[in-house]
C-alpha positions as CSV (number, residue, x, y, z in Angstrom):
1,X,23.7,-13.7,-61.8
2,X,21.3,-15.6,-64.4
3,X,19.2,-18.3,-62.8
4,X,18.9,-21.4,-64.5
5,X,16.9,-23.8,-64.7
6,X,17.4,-27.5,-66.2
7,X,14.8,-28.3,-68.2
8,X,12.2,-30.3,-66.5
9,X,13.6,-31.0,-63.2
10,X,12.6,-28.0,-62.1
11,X,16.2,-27.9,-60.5
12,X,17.0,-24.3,-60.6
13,X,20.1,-22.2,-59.7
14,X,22.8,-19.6,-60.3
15,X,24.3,-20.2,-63.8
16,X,27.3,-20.8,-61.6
17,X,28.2,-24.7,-60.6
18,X,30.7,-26.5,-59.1
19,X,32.5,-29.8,-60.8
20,X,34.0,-31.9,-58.1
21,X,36.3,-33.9,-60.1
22,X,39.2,-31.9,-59.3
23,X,39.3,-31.9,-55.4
24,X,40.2,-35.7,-55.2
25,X,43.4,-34.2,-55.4
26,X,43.7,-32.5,-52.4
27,X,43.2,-33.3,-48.7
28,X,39.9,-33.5,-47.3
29,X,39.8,-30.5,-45.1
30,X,41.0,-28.5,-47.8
31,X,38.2,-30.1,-49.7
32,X,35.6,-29.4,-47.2
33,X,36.5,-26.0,-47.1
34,X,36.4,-25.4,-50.7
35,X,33.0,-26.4,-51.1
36,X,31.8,-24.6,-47.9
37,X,33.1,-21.5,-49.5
38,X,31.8,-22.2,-52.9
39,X,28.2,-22.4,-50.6
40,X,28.9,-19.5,-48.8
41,X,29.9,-17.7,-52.3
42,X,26.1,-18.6,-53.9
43,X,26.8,-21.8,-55.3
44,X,23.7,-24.5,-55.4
45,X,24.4,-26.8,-58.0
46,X,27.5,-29.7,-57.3
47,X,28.1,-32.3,-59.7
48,X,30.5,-35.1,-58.6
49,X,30.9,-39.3,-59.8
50,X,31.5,-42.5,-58.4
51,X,34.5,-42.8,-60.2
52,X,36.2,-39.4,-59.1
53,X,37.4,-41.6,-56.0
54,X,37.1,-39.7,-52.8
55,X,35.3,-36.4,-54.0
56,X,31.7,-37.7,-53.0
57,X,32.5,-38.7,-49.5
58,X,34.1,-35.2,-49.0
59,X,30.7,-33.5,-50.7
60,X,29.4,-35.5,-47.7
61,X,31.5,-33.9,-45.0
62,X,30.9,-30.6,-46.2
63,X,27.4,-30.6,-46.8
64,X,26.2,-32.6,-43.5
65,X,23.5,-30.8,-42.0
66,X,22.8,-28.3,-45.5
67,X,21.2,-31.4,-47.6
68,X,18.3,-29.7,-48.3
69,X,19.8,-26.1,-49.6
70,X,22.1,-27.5,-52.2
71,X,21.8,-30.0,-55.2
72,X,23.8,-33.0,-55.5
73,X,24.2,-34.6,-59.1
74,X,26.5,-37.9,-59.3
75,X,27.1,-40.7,-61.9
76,X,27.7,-44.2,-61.6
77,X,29.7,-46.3,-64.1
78,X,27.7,-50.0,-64.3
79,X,27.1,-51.7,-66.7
80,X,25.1,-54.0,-64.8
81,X,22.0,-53.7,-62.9
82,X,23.9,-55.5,-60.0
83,X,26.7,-53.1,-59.9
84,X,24.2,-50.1,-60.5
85,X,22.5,-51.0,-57.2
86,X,26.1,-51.6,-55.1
87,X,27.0,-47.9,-56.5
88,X,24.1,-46.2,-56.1
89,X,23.7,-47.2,-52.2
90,X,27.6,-46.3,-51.9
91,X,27.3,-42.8,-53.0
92,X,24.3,-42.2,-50.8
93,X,26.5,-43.2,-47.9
94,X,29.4,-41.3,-49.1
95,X,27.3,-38.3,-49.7
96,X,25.6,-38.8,-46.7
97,X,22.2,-38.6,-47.9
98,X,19.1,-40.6,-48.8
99,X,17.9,-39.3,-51.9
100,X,20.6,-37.5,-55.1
101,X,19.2,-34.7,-57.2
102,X,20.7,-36.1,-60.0
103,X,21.8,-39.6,-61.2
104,X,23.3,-39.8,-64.3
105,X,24.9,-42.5,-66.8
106,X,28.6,-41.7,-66.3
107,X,29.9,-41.6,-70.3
108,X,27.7,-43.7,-72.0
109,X,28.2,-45.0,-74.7
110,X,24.5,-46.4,-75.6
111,X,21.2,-45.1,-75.0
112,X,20.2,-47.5,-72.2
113,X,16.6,-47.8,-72.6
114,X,13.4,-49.5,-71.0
115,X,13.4,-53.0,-72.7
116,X,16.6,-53.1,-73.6
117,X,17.5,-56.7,-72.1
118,X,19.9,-54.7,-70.2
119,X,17.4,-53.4,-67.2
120,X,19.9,-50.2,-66.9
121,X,17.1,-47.8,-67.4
122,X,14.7,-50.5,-65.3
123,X,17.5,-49.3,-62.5
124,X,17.1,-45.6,-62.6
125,X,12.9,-46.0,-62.4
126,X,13.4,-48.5,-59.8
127,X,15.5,-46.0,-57.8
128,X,13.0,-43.3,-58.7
129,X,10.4,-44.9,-57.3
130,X,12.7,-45.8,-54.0
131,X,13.1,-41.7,-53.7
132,X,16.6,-42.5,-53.6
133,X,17.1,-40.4,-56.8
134,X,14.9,-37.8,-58.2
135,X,15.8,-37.4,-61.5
136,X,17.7,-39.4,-64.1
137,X,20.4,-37.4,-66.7
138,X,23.2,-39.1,-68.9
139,X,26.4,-37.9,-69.5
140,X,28.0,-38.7,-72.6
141,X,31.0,-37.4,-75.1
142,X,30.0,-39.1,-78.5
143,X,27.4,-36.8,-80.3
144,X,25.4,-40.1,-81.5
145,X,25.1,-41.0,-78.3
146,X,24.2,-37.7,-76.9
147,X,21.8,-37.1,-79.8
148,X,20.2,-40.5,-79.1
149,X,19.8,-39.9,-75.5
150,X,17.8,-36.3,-76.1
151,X,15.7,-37.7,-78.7
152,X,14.9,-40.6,-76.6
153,X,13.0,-38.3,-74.1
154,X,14.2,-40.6,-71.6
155,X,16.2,-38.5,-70.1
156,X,16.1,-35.0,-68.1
157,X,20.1,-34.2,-68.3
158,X,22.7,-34.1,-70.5
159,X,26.1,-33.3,-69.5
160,X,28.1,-32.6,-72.5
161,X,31.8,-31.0,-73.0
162,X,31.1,-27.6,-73.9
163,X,32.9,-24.2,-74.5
164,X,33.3,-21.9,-76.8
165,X,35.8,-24.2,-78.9
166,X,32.9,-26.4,-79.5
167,X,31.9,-26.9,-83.1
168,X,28.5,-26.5,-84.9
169,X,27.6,-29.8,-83.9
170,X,27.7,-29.8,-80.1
171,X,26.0,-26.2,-80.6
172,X,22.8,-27.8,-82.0
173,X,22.9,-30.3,-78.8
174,X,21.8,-27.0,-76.9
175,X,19.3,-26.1,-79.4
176,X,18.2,-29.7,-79.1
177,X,18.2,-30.3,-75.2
178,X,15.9,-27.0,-74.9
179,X,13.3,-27.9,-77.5
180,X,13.0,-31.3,-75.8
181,X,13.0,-29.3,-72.4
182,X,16.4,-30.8,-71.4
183,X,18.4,-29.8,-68.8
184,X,22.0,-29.0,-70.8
185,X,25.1,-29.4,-68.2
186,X,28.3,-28.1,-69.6
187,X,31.5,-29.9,-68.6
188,X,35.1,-29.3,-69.4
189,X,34.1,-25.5,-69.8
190,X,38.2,-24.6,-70.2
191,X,38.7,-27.5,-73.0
192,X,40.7,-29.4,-70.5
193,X,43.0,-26.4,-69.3
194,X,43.5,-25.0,-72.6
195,X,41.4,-22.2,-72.6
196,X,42.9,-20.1,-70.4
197,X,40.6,-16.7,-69.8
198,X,37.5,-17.3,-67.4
199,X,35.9,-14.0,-68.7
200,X,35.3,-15.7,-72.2
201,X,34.4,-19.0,-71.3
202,X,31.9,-17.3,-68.7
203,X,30.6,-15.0,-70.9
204,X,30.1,-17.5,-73.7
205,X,28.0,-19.8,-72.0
206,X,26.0,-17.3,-70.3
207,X,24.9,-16.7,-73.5
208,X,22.2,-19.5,-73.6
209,X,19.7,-19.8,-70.7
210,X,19.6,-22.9,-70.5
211,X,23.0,-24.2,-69.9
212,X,24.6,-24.9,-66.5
213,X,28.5,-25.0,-66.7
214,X,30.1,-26.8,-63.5
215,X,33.8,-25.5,-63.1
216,X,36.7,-28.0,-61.7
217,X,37.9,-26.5,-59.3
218,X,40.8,-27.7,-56.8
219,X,42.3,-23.9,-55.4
220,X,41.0,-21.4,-53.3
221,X,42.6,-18.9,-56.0
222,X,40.2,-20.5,-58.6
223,X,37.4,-20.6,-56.8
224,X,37.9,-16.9,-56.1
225,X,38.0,-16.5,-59.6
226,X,34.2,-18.2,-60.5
227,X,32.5,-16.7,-57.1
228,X,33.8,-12.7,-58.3
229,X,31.0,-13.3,-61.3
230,X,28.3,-13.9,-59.2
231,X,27.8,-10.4,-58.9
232,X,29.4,-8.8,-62.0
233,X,29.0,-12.0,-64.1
234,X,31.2,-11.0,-67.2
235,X,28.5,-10.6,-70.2
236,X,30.0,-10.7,-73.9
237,X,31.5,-7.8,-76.0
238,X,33.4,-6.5,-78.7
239,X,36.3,-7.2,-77.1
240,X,35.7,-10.9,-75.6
241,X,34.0,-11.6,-79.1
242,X,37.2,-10.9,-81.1
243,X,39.6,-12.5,-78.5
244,X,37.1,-15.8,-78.5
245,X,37.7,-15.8,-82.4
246,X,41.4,-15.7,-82.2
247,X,41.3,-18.7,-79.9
248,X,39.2,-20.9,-82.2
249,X,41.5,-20.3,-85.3
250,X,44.2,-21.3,-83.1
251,X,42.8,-24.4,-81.6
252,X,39.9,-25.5,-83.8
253,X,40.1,-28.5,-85.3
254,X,42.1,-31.7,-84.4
255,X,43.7,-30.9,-80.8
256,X,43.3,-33.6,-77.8
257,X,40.7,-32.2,-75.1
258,X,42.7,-34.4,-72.3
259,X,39.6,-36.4,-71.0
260,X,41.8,-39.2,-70.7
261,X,39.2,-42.1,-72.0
262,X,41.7,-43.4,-74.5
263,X,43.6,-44.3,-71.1
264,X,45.3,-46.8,-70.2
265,X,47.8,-47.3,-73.1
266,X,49.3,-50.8,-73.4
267,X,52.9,-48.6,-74.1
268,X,52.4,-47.1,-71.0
269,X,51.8,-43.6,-72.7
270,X,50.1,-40.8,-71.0
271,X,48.3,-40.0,-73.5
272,X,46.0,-37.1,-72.3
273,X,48.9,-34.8,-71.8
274,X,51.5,-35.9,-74.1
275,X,49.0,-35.9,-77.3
276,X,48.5,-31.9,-76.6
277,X,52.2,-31.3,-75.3
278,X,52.5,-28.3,-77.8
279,X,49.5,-26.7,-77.2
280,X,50.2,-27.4,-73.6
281,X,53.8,-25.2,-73.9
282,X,52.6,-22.4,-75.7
283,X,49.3,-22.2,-73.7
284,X,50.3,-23.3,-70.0
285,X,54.2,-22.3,-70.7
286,X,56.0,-24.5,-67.3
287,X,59.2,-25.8,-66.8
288,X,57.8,-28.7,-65.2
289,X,56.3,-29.8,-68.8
290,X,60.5,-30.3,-70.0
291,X,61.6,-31.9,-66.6
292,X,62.8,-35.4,-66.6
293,X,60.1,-37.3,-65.4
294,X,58.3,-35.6,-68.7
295,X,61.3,-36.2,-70.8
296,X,60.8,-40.0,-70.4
297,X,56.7,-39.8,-70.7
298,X,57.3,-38.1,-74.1
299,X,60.0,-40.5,-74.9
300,X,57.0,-43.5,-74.5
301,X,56.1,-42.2,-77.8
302,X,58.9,-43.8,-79.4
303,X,57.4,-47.6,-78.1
304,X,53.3,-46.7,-79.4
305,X,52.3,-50.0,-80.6
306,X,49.8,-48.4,-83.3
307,X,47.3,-50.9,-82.1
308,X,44.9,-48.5,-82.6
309,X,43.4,-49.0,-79.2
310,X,43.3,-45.3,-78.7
311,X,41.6,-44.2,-81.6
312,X,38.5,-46.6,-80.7
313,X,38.4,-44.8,-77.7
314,X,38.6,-41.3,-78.7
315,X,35.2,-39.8,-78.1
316,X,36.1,-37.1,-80.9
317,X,37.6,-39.1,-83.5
318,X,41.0,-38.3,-83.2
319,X,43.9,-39.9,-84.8
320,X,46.0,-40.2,-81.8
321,X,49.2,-41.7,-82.7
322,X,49.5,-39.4,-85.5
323,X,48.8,-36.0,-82.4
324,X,51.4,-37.9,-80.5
325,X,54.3,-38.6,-82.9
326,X,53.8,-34.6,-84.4
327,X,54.0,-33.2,-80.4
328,X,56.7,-35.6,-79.8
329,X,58.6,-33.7,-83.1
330,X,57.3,-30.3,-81.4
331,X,58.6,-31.4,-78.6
332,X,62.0,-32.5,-79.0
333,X,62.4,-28.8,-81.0
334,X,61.8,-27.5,-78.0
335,X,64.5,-28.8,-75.8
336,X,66.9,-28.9,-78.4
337,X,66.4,-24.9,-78.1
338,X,64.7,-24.7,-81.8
339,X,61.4,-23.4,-80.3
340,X,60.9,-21.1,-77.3
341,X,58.1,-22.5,-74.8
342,X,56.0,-19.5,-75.0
């Protein structure tokens, strides 16, 4: 397994992380034991948020008494030195620690900067200098934003989404991060569930050295799945190569990631799945996707207001309403028996 290192933090470990966003949706022992299996497996690097709701106080039940062989990354929201302080202090209690490996900017949307008038950045050297935090990243999903942030030399981090649907643009954020020695953390390695095959999105990333992907992962199964390629970490070939380019002329292009930050719609719309409902039948074929419950969520579509909050929200530029009214079409196709979910 390749060792990483992220930039200049010095933080270095398997090319092999864990993303705790998933487990606030299970219990906390089967939380705990997730990520003490995910330790046990060879796993050193986990990345969790404020905002993920319970997944850093389970980080701290699993990890009391390991602090010091493991690296914790978290993020905090504010937008407000006052609220930056109240976060930071509750995820060091939740986490049970007095220091975080990691802090990080949790989707910014500017380049907070020394001088500002904001005192965000004042915040992260203030906590610096505390040794409550050790270094400061940013995550972000607007490439201005991300671009600014690198170029800033500010920062130590960025988390980006990254995979191998991503386009020439996000590409050169790499290239960028490790001229600038920047630690580059790739989220949303499976484009939001749509890629499908962990060999290729293993085996893409492990391509650059200086990229650390951190895998949601909520299921012992999946788990399973990342910690086998620890020791025969899949490397790419022929055969990965071609399969990789018949995914991105199937989903290159306009197609909703499912991050959700368009959310909440004022139509009650949930937008993150029903915007890639087609792509979500042919991809992750369930009858659970044409049940009732989803019957009426599509439905929504019918009510969208075209207020165009969405669309100001959408951190790639999508025209939403347009995604939602052409896989609310696709969809109704589909339970009139016109299409086949496959």
């Amino acid at each position: 397994m390749k060792m990483i290192t992220l930039g200049s933090t010095g933080i270095t470990v398997p090319q092999n992380a864990f993303g705790a966003l998933p487990i606030q949706r299970v219990t906390m022992d089967t939380a705990v034991q997730l990520l003490k299996n995910a330790f046990k497996g060879g796993m050193r690097f986990f990345d969790t948020a404020r905002a993920y709701s319970d997944s850093e106080e389970k980080l701290g039940h699993a990890f009391e008494g390991i602090r010091d062989q493991i690296y914790i990354a978290t993020k905090t929201q504010a937008r407000t030195p006052e609220a930056f302080r109240k976060q930071l202090d509750t995820s060091l209690r939740l986490l049970k620690t007095d220091y975080l490996d990691l802090y990080q900017f949790h989707c910014a949307d500017t380049c907070w900067r020394p001088g500002d008038g904001s005192g965000m950045y004042e915040c992260m050297l203030e906590a610096k200098e505390a040794g409550k935090i050790r270094h400061i990243g940013v995550t972000a999903h607007k490439l201005g934003v991300a671009r600014e942030c690198i170029e800033s030399g500010l920062y130590e981090t960025l988390q980006f989404p990254f995979s191998y649907l991503s386009s020439e643009k996000e590409l050169e954020l790499v290239t960028l991060c490790k001229e600038h020695n920047m630690g580059f953390i790739a989220m949303k390695g499976l484009a939001g569930g749509l890629i499908t095959n962990s060999r290729a999105a293993f085996a893409f990333i492990s391509q650059f050295d200086n990229v650390l992907p951190i895998w949601g992962v909520q299921k012992q199964s999946e788990l399973e799945e990342w910690l086998s390629y620890m020791d025969e970490p899949p490397a790419m070939d022929g055969e990965l190569s071609r399969f990789i380019e018949k995914e991105k002329t199937e989903l290159t292009g306009e197609f909703c990631r499912g991050c959700g930050y368009c959310m909440p719609c004022p139509a009650g719309i949930p937008i993150n799945n029903c915007a890639r409902m087609s792509l979500l039948l042919r991809r992750a074929p369930s009858e659970q996707w044409l049940d009732k419950e989803w019957q009426a969520n599509m439905k929504k579509i019918e009510d969208c207001l075209h207020c165009g909050q969405c669309m100001e929200k959408c951190p790639y530029g999508l025209n939403t309403p347009d995604l939602l009214q052409r896989n609310y079409e696709d969809y109704q196709k589909v339970l009139a028996g016109e299409t086949k979910v496959s």
